[in-house]
C-alpha positions as CSV (number, residue, x, y, z in Angstrom):
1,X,-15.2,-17.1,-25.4
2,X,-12.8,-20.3,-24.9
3,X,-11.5,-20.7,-28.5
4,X,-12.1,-17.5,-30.0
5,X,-9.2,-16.1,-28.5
6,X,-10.7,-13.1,-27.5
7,X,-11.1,-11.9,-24.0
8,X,-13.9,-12.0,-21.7
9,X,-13.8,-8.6,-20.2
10,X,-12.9,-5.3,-21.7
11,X,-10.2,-4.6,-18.9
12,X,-7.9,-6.9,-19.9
13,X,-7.2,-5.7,-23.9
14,X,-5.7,-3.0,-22.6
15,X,-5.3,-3.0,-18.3
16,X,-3.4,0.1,-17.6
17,X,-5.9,2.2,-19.8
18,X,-8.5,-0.3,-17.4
19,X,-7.0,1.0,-14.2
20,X,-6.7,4.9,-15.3
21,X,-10.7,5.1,-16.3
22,X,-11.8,3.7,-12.9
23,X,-9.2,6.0,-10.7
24,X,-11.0,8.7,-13.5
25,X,-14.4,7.2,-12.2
26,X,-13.9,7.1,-8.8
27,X,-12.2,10.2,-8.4
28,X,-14.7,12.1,-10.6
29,X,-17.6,10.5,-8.3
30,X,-15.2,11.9,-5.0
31,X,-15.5,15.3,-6.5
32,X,-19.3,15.3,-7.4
33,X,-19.8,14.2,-3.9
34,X,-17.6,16.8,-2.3
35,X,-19.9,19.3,-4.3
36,X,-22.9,18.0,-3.3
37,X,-21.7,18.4,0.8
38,X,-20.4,21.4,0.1
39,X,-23.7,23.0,-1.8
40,X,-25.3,21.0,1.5
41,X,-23.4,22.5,4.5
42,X,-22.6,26.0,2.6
43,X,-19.7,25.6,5.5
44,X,-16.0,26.5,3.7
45,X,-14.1,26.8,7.1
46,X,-12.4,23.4,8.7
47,X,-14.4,21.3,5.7
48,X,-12.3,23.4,3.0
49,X,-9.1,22.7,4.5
50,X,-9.9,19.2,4.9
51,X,-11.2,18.7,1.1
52,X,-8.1,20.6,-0.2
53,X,-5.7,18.0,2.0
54,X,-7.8,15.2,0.4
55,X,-8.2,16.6,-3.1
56,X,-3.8,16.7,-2.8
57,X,-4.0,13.7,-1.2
58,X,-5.6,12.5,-4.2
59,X,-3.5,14.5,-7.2
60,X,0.1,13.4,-5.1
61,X,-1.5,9.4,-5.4
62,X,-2.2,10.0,-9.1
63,X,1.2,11.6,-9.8
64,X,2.7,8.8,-8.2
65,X,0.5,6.5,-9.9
66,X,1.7,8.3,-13.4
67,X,5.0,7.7,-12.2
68,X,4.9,4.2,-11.5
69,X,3.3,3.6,-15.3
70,X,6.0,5.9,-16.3
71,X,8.4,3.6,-15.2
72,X,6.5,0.4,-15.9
73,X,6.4,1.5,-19.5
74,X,10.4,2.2,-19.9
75,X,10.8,-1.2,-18.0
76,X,8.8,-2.9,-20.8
77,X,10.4,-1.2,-23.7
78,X,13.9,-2.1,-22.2
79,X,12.8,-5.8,-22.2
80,X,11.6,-5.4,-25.4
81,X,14.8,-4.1,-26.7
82,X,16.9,-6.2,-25.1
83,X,14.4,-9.4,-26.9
84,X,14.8,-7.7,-30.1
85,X,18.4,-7.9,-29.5
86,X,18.7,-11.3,-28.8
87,X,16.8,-12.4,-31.4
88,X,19.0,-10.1,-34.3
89,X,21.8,-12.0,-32.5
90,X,20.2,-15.3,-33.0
91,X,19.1,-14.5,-36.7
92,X,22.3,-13.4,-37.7
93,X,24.3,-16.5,-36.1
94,X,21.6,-19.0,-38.1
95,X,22.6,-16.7,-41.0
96,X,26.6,-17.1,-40.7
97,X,25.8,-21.0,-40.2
98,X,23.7,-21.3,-43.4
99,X,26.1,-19.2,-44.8
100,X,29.2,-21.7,-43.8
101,X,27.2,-24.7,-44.8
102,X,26.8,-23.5,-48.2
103,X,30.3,-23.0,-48.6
């Protein structure tokens, strides 16, 4: 894997896509075992109201987590426009310069 340019692990081609799966993973495992205590006590009194606090617990973490790549997302477009930018900037000033030298 040194000079293939590829990368070693599938995370990294795409690590936001990464990240979601395994909160997906972990939160689907949370859920399957919540089942399987609840199908074990058979007891939907104080453990309810404790799942439900954790299972919002969980979807306010995930909203901010969508947030967060929300924002990370705009931030990168805005550098990206802002290089794309530049670089017309650049292009066109090399342009006006061939342009002179010409003349």
């Amino acid at each position: 894997d040194f000079n293939t340019a590829t990368m070693p692990h599938v995370k990294y081609y795409n690590l936001m896509q990464w990240e979601r799966d395994q909160h997906l993973k972990k939160h689907k495992a949370a859920h399957k075992a919540l089942k399987k205590e609840r199908r074990r006590t058979g007891d939907d009194g104080p453990v309810q109201l404790a799942r439900d606090e954790d299972l919002r617990a969980a979807e306010q973490a995930q909203a901010r987590q969508a947030k967060a790549n929300r924002e990370y997302n705009d931030e990168l477009a805005a550098v990206a426009l802002t290089h794309q930018a530049k670089e017309k900037e650049a292009m066109s000033r090399i342009l006006q310069a061939a342009m002179m030298a010409r003349k």
